[in-house]
Every structure is written in C-alpha cells, then in structure tokens.
MMTF fields as JSON, N, C-alpha, C and O atoms, coordinates in Angstrom:
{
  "mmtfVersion": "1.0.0",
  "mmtfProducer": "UNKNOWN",
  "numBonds": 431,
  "numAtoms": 432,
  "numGroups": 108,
  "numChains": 1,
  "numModels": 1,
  "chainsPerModel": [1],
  "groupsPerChain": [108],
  "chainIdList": ["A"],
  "bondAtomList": [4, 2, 8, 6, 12, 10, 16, 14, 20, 18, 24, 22, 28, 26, 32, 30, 36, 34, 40, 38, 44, 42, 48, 46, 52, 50, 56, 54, 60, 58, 64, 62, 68, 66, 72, 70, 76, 74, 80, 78, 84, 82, 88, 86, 92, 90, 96, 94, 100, 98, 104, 102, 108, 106, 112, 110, 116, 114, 120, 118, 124, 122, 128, 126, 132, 130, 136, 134, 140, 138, 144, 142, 148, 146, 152, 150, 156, 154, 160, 158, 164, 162, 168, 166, 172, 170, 176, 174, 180, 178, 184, 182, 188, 186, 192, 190, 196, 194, 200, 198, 204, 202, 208, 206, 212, 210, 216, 214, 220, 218, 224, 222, 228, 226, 232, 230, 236, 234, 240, 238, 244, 242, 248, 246, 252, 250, 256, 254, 260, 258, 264, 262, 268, 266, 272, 270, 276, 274, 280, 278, 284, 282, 288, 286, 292, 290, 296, 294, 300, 298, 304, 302, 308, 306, 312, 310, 316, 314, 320, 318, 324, 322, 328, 326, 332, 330, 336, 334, 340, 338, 344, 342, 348, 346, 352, 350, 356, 354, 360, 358, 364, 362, 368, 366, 372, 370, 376, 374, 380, 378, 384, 382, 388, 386, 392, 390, 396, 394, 400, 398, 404, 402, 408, 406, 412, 410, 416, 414, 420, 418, 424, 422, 428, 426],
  "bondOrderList": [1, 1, 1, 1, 1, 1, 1, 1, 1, 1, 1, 1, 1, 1, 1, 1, 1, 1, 1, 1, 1, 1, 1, 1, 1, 1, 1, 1, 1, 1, 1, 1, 1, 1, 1, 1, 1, 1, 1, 1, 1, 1, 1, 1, 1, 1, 1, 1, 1, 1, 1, 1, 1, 1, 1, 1, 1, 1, 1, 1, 1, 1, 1, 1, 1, 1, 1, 1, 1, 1, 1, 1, 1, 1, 1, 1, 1, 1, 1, 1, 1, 1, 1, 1, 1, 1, 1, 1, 1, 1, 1, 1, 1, 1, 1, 1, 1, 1, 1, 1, 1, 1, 1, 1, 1, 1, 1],
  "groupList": [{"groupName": "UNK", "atomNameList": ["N", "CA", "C", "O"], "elementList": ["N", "C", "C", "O"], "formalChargeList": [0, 0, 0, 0], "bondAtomList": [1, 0, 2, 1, 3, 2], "bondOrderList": [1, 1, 2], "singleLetterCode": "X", "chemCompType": "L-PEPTIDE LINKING"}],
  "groupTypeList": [0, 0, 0, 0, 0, 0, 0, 0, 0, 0, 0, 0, 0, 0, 0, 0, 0, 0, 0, 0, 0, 0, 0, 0, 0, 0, 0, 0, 0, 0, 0, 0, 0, 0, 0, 0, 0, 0, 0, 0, 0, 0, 0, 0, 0, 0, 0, 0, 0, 0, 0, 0, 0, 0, 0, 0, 0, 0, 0, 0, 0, 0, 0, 0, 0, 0, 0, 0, 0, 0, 0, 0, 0, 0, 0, 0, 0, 0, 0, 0, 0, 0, 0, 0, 0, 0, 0, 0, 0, 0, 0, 0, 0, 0, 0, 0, 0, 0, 0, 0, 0, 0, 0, 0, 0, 0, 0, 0],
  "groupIdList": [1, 2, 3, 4, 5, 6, 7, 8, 9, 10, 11, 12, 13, 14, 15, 16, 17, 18, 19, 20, 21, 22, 23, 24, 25, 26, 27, 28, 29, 30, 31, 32, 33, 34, 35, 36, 37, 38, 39, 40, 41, 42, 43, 44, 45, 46, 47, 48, 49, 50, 51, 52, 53, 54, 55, 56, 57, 58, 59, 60, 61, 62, 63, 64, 65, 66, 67, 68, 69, 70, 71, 72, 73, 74, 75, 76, 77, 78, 79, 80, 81, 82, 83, 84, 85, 86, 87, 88, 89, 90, 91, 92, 93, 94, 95, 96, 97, 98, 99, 100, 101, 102, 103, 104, 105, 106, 107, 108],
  "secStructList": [7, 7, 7, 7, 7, 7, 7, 7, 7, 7, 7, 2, 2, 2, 2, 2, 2, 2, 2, 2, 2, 6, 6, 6, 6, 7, 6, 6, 2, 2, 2, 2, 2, 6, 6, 7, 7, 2, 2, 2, 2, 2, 2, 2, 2, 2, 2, 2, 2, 2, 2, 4, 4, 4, 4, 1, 1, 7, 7, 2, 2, 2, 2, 2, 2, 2, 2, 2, 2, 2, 2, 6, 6, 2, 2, 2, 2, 2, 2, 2, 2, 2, 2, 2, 2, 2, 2, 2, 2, 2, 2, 2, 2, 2, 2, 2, 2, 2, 2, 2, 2, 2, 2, 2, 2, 2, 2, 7],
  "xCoordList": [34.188, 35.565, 36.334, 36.345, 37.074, 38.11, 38.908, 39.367, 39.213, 40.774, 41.937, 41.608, 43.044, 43.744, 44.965, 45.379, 45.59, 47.108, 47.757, 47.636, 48.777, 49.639, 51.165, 51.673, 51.827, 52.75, 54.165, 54.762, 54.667, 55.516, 56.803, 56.726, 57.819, 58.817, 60.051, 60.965, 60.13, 60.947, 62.194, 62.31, 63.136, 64.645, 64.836, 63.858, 66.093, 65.929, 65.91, 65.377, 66.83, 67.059, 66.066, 65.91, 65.039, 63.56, 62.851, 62.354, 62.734, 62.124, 62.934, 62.179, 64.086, 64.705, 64.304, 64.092, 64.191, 63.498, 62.451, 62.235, 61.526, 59.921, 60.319, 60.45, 60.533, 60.602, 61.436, 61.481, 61.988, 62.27, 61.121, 60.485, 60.768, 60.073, 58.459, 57.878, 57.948, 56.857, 57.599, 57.016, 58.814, 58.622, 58.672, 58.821, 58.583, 58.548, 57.523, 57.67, 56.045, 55.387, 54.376, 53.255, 54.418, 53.885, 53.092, 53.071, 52.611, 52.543, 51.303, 51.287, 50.365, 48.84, 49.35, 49.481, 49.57, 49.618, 50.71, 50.496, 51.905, 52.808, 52.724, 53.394, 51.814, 51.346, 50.383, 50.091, 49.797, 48.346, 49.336, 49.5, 50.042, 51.211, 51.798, 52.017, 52.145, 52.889, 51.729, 51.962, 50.761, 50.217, 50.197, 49.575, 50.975, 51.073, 50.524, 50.424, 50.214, 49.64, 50.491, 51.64, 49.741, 50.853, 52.009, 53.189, 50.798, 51.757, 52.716, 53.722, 52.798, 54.222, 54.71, 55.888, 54.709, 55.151, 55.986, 57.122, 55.283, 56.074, 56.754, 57.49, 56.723, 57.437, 58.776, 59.903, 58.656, 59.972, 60.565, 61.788, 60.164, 61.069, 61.761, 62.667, 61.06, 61.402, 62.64, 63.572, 62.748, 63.774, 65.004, 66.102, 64.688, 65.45, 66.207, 67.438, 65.428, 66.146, 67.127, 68.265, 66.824, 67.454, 68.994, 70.111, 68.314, 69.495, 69.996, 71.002, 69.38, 70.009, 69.336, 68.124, 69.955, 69.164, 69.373, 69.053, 69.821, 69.574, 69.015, 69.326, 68.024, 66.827, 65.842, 64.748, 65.744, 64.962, 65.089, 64.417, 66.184, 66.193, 65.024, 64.563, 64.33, 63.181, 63.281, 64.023, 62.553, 62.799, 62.108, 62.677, 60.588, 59.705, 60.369, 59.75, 61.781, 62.348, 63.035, 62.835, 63.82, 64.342, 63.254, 63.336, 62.081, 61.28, 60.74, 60.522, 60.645, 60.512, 61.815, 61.805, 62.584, 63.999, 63.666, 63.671, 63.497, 63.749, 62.497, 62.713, 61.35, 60.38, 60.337, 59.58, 60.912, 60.849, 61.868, 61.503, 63.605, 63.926, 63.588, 63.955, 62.753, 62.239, 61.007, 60.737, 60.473, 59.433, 60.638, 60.483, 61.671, 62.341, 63.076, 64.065, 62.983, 63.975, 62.372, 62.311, 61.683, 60.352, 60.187, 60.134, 60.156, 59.975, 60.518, 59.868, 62.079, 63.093, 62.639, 62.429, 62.58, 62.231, 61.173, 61.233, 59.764, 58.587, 59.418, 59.517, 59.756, 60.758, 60.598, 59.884, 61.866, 62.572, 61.607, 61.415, 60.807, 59.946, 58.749, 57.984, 58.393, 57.78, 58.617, 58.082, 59.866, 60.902, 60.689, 60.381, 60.942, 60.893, 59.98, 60.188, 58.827, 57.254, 57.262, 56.993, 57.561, 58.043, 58.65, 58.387, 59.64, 60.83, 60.255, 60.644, 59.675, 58.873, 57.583, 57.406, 56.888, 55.944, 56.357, 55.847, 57.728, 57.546, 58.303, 58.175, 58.855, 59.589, 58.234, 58.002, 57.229, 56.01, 55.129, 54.487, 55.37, 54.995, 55.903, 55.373, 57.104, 58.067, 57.992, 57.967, 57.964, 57.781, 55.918, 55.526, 55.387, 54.129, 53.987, 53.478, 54.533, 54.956, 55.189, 54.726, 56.424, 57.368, 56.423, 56.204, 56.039, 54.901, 53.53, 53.086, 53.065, 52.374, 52.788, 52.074, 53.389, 54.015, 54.272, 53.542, 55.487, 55.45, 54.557, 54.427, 53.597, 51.843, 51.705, 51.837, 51.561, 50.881, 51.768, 51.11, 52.757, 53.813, 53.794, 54.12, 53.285, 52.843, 51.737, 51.619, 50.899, 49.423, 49.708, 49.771, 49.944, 49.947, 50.543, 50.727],
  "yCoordList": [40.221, 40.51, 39.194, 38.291, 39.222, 37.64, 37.925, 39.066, 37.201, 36.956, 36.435, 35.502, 36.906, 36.305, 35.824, 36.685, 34.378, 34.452, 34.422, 33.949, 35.19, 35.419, 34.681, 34.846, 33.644, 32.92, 33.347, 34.049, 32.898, 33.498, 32.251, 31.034, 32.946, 32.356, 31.896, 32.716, 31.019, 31.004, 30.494, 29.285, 31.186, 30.563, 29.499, 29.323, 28.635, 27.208, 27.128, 26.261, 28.566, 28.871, 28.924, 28.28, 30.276, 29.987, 28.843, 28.4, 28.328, 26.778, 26.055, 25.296, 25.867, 24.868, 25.662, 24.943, 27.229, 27.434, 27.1, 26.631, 27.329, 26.676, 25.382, 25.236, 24.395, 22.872, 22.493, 21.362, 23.424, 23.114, 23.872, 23.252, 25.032, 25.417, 24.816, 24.972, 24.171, 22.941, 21.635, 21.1, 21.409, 19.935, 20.707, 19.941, 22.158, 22.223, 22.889, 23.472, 23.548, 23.792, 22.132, 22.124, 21.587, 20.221, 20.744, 21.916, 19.719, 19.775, 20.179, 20.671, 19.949, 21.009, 22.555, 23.325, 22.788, 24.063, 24.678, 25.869, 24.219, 24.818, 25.021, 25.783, 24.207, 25.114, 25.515, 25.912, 25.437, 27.014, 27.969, 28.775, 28.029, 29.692, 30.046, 31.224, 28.639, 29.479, 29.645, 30.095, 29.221, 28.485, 27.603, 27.804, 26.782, 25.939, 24.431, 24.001, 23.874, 22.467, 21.37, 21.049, 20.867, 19.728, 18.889, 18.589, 18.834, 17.695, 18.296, 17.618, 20.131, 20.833, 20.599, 20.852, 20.375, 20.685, 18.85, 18.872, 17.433, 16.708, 16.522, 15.535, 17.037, 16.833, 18.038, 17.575, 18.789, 19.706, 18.906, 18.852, 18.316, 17.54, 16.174, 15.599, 15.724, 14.2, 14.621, 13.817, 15.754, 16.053, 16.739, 16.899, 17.166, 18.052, 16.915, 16.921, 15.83, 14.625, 14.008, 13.714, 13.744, 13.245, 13.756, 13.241, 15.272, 15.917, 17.541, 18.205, 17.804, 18.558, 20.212, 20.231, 21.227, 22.393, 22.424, 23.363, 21.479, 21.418, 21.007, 20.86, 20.621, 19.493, 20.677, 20.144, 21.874, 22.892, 24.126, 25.157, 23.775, 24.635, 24.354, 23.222, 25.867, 26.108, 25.319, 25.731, 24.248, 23.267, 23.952, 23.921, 24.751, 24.951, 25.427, 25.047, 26.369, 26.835, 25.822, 25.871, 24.904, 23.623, 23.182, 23.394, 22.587, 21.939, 22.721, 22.107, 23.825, 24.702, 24.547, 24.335, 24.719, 24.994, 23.357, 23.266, 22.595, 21.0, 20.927, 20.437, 21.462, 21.677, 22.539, 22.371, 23.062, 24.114, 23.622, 23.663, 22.964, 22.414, 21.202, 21.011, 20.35, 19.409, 19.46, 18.569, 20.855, 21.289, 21.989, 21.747, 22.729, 23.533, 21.752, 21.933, 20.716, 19.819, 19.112, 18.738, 19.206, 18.211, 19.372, 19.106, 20.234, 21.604, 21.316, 21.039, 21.407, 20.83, 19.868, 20.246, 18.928, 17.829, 17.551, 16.877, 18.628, 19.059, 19.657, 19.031, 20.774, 21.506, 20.974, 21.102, 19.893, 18.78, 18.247, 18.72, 17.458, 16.673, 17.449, 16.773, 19.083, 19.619, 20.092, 20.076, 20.468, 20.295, 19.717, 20.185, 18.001, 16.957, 16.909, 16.735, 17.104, 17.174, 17.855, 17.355, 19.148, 20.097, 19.692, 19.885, 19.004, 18.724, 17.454, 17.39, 16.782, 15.598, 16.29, 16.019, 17.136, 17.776, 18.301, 17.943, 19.561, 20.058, 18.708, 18.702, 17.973, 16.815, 16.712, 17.469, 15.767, 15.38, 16.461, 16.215, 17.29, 18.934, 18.543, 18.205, 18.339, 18.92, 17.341, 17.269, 16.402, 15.08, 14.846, 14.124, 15.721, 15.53, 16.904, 16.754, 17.856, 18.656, 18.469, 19.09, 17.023, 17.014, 15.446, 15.111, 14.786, 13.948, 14.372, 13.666, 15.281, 15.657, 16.649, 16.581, 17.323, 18.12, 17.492, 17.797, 16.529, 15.779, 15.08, 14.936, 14.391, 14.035, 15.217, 15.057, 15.924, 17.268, 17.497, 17.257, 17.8, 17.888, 16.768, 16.902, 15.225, 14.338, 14.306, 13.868, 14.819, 14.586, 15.603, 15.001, 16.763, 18.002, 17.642, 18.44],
  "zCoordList": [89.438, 89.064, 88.932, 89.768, 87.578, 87.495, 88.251, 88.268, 88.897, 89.633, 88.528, 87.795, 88.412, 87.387, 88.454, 89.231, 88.511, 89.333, 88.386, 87.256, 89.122, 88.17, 88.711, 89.82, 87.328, 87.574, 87.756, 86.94, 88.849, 89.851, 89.363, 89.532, 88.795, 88.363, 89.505, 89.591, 90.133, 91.599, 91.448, 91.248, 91.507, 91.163, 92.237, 92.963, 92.509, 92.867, 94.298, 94.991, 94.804, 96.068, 96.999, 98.037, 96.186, 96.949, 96.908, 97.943, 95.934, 95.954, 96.775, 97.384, 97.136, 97.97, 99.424, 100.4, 99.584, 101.105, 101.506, 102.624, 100.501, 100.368, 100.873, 102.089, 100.044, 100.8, 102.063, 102.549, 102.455, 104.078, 104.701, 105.553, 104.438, 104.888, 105.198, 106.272, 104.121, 104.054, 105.179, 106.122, 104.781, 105.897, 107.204, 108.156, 107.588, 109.281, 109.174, 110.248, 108.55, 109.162, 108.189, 108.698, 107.696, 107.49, 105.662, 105.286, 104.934, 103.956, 103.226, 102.098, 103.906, 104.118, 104.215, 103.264, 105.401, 105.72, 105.056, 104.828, 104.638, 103.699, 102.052, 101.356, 101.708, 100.737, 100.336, 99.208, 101.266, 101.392, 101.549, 100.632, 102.566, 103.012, 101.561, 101.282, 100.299, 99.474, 98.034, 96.913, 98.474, 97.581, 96.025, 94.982, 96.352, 95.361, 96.102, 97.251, 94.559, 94.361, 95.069, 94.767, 96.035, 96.741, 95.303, 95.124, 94.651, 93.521, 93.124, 92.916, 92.805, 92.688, 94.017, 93.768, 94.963, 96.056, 95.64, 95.166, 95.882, 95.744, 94.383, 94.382, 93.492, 92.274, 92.779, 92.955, 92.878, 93.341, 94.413, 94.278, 95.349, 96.298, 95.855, 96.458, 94.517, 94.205, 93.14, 93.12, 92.281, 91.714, 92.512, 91.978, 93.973, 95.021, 95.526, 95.535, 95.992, 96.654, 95.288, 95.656, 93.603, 93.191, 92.782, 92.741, 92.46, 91.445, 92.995, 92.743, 94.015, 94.614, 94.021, 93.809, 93.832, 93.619, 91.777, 91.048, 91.467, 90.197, 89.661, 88.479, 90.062, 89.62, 89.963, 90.147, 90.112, 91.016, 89.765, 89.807, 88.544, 87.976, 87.241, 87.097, 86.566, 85.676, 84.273, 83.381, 84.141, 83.005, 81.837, 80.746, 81.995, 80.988, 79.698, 78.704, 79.362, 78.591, 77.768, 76.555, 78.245, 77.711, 77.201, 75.992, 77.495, 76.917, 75.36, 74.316, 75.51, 74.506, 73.223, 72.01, 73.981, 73.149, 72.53, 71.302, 73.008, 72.418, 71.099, 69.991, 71.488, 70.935, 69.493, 68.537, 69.589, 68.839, 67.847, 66.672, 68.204, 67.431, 66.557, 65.398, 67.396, 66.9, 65.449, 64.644, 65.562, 64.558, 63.526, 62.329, 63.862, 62.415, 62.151, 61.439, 62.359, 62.066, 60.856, 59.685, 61.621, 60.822, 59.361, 58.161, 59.829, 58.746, 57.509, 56.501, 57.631, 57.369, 56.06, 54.908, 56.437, 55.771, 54.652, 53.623, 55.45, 55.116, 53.273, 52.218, 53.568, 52.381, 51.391, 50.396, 51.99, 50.856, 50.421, 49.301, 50.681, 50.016, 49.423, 48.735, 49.616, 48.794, 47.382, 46.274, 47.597, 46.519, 45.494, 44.398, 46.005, 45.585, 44.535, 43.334, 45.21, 44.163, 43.209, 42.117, 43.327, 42.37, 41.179, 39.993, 41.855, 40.627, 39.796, 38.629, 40.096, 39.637, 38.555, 37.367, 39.322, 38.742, 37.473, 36.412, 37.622, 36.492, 35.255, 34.031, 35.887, 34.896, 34.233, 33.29, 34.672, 34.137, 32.918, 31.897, 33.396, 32.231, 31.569, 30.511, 31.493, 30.101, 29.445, 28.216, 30.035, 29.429, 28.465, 27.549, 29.19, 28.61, 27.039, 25.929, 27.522, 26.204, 25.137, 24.179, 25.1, 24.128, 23.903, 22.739, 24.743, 23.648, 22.844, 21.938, 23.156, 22.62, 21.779, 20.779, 21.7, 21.165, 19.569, 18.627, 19.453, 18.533, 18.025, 16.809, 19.169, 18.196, 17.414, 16.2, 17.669, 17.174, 15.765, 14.753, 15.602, 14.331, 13.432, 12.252, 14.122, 13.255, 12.493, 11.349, 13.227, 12.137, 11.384, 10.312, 11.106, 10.277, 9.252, 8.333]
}
C-alpha cells in the first residue's frame, strides 16, 4: 500500500506555536511530533526572527501569482513579434506578386 502525505496548509499562528513549541521540547524531537523537515523547521524560524508572523505567511501563491504574470508578460511579446512576421511575410507576397506579375505582362 502507497502511503500518500498529504500537505497540510498551516496558517502563521500555528506555525508560530509549532516553533515555540520545537524550542521547548528541542529540535529533533519537535519535528518528528509535527513532522516536518528540520530545514522547514529552520527556514520558518529565520523568516519568524526577521519579519515576525509575517514572514510565516504562505508564500507558494505569490510565487505563482509572480510567475504566471511573468509568462502572460513574455506571451505578450511572443504575439507581437509573431505579428510582426506576419506583416513582413505577407508584405514579401504582395511585393513578389507585383514583380512578377509585371515580368509576366512583359514578355506577352
């Protein structure tokens, strides 16, 4: 049978009880009890000590939101410069038409 864990979204409050709660029963045994990765355990305390319970808020969504604008902005651009080609392209058709075109009315 897989075991699946399943990710446990912790608003800042519980995360700020968790880390008192880890510095009094010590940092081994506190997060086996919650089980999380020491390195979450010191990365939540190094943003707790800088920024307070706001540094505790859930970042993964921001990173998304930044992400996501950053691709409709490249997109964006992507567009224009397929546009661009376009408009070049069909220039090159109607410029190549009308020279040959007139070759063609010349020899006859």
């Amino acid at each position: 049978m897989l075991m699946v864990k399943k990710l446990h979204k912790r608003t800042p409050q519980e995360k700020e009880k968790i880390l008192l709660d880890i510095q009094v029963l010590g940092v081994i045994a506190g997060c086996r009890k919650y089980g999380l990765a020491r390195t979450l355990y010191y990365e939540w305390l190094q943003r707790y000590n800088a920024l307070g319970l706001e540094g505790l808020e859930d970042r993964r969504g921001k990173y998304m939101d930044a992400q996501v604008k950053r691709l409709e902005k490249e997109n964006k651009i992507l567009k224009e410069l397929l546009a661009e080609k376009e408009i070049e392209s069909k220039m090159k058709d109607e410029l190549l038409k009308k020279k040959f075109g007139q070759q063609g009315k010349r020899e006859k």
